[in-house]
C-alpha positions in Angstrom: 0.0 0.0 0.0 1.2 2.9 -1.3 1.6 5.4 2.1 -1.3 8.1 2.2 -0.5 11.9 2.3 -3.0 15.0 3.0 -0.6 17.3 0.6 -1.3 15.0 -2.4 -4.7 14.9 -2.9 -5.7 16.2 -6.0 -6.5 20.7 -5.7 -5.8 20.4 -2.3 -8.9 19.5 -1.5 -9.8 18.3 2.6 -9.9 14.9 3.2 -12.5 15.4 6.3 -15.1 16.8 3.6 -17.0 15.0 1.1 -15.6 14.0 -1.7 -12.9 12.7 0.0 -14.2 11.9 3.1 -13.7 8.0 4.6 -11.0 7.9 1.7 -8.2 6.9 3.7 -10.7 4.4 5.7 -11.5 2.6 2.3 -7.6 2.4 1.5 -6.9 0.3 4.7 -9.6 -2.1 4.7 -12.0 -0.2 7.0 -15.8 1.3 7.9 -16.1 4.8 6.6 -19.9 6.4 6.6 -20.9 2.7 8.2 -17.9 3.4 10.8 -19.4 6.6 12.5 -20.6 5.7 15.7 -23.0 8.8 16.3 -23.5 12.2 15.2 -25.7 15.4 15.2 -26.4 18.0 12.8 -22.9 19.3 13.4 -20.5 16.6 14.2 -20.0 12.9 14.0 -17.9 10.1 15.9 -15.7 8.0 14.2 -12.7 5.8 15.0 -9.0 7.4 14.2 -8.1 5.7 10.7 -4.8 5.4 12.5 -5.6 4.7 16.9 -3.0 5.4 19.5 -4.7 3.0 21.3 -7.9 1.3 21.9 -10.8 4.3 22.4 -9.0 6.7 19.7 -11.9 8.4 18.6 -12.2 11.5 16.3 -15.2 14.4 16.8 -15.3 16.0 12.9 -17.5 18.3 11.9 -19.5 17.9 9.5 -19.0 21.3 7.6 -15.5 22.7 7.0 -14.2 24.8 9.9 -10.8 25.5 10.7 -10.4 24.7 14.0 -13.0 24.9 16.8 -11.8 28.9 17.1 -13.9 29.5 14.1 -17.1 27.9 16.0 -20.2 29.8 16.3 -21.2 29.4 20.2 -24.4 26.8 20.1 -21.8 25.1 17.9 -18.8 24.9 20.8 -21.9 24.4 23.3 -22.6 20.8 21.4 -19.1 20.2 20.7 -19.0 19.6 24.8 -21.5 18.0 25.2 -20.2 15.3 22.8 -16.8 15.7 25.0 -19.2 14.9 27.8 -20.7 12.2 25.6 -17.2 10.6 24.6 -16.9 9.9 28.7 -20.1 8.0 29.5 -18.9 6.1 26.5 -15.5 5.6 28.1 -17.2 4.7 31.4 -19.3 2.5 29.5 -16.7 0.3 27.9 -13.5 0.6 29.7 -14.8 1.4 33.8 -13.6 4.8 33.8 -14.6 8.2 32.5 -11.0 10.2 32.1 -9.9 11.3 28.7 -7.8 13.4 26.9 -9.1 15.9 24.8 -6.8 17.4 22.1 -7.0 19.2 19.0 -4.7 20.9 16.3 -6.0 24.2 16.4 -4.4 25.5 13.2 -5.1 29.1 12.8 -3.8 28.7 9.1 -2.8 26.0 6.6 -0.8 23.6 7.9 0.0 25.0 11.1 -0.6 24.1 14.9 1.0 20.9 14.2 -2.0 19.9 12.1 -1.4 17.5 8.9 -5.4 17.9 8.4 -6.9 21.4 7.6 -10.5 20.6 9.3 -11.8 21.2 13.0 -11.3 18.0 14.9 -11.0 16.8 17.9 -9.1 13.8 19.1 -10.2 11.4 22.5 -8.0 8.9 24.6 -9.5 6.8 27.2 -7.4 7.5 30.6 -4.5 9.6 31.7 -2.0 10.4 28.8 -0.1 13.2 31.0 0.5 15.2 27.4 0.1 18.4 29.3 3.0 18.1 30.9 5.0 17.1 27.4 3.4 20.4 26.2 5.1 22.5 28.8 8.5 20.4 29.0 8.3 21.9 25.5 8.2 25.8 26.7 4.6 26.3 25.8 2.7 27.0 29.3 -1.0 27.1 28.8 -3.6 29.5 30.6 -7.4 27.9 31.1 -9.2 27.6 28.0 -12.8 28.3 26.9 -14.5 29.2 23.3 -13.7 33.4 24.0 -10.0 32.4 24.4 -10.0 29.7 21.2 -11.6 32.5 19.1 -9.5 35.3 20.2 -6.6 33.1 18.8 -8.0 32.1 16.0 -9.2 35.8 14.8 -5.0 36.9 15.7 -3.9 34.8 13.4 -2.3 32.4 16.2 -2.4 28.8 16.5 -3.2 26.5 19.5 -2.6 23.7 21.2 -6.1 22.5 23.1 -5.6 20.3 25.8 -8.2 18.5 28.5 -7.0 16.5 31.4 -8.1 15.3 34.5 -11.0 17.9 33.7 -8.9 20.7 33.5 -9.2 22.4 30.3 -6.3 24.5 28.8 -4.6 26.5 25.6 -1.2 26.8 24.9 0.9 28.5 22.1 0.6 26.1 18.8 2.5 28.2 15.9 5.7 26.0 14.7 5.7 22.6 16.7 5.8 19.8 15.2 3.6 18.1 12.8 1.5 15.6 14.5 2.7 16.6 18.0 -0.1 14.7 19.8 1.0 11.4 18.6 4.5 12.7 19.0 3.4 13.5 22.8 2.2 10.4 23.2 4.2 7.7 21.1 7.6 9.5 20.8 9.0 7.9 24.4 8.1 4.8 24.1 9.2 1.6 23.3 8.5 1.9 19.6 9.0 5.5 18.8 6.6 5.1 15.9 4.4 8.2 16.0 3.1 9.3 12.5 0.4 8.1 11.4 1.5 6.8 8.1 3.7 4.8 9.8 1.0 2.3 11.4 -1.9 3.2 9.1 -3.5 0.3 7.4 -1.2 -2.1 9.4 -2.9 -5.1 10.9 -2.5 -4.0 14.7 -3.9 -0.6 13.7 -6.9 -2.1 11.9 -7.4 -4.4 14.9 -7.3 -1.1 17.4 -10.0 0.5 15.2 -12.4 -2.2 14.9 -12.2 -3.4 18.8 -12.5 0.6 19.2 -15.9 0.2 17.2 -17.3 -2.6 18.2 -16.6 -1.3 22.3 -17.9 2.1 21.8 -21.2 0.9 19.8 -21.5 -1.1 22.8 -21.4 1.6 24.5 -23.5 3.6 23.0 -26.5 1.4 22.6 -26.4 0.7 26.4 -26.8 4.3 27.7 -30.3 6.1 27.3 -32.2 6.8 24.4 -32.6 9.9 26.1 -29.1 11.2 26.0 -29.2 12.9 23.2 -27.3 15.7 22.2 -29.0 19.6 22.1 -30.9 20.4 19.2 -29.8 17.2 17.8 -30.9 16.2 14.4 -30.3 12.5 14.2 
């Protein structure tokens, strides 16, 4: 298998909106529209094409926005709530409701350590401890919310998003690394195999996403009917 790149795709087009979308799920084997786990009239739930680890899950929207700095505020309202969601889910399959929240916020092309041009956020079941990666780095974070995203995003200035341990903060995102969140997370271990190109389509990484799947549909179909999320259109 040829390995996939965002910069080659014919006009530059994004890979997170139709056309393209579920393209690099279809060139390893996997689920694409039948993958997403749940969505609203904003967003839907889908497994990395490329998991960390068990629980990797990606919140995309469904229309093209930058990063979540460009959101409307109903828009970042839902956007937690599926953050919110994303935990039962965790409790659900795994016994515990920590995650990590990060996202890419890339302010232009390319930038923020995004490799994807397209407001998404990524989810890890447990304690990661990236934060603390992000500031060995020299990039100290204040507490986030949506004024403090779109006051970044309107400066022209990347970010860094990070949630832990419930504590939500932003930290300075313009010129580290592409990919730094599977940098943060991969780099020090045993493997040192971070991008994702470099597991995509492999047969561990296609078992990660389909036990991620199967446990978070699971999941999802054992919690209410009623938790659904605000103004949802299902």
């Amino acid at each position: 298998m040829a390995e996939p790149t965002v910069r080659d795709e014919p006009d530059h087009d994004c890979v997170l909106c139709p056309p393209l979308r579920f393209r690099f799920n279809g060139m390893a084997g996997l689920p694409g529209e039948s993958g997403v786990i749940a969505g609203d009239r904003d967003f839907f739930l889908i497994p990395d094409v490329a998991p960390l680890a068990e629980g990797h899950l990606l919140l995309v929207t469904r229309e093209h926005h930058q990063c979540a700095g460009d959101f409307p505020g109903p828009m970042w309202e839902r956007a937690l709530w599926w953050r919110d969601r994303v935990a039962r889910l965790y409790r659900e399959a795994y016994g515990a409701g920590g995650l990590l929240l990060f996202e890419h916020g890339s302010a232009s092309a390319q930038s923020g350590g995004a490799c994807i041009d397209h407001a998404h956020w990524h989810f890890l079941p447990g304690a990661t401890r990236v934060r603390a990666v992000v500031e060995r780095e020299g990039r100290p974070g204040v507490p986030a919310d949506h004024a403090t995203l779109r006051a970044c995003y309107r400066a022209g200035r990347s970010y860094l998003l990070i949630e832990e341990d419930g504590a939500a903060t932003v930290h300075p995102g313009d010129g580290v690394r592409s990919q730094f969140l599977r940098w943060a997370v991969e780099a020090s271990g045993p493997s040192r195999t971070w991008r994702w190109q470099e597991t995509f389509g492999s047969p561990a990484s296609r078992r990660r996403f389909l036990c991620t799947l199967r446990a978070m549909r699971a999941a999802a179909a054992a919690l209410p009917d009623t938790d659904q999320p605000p103004d949802s259109h299902q």
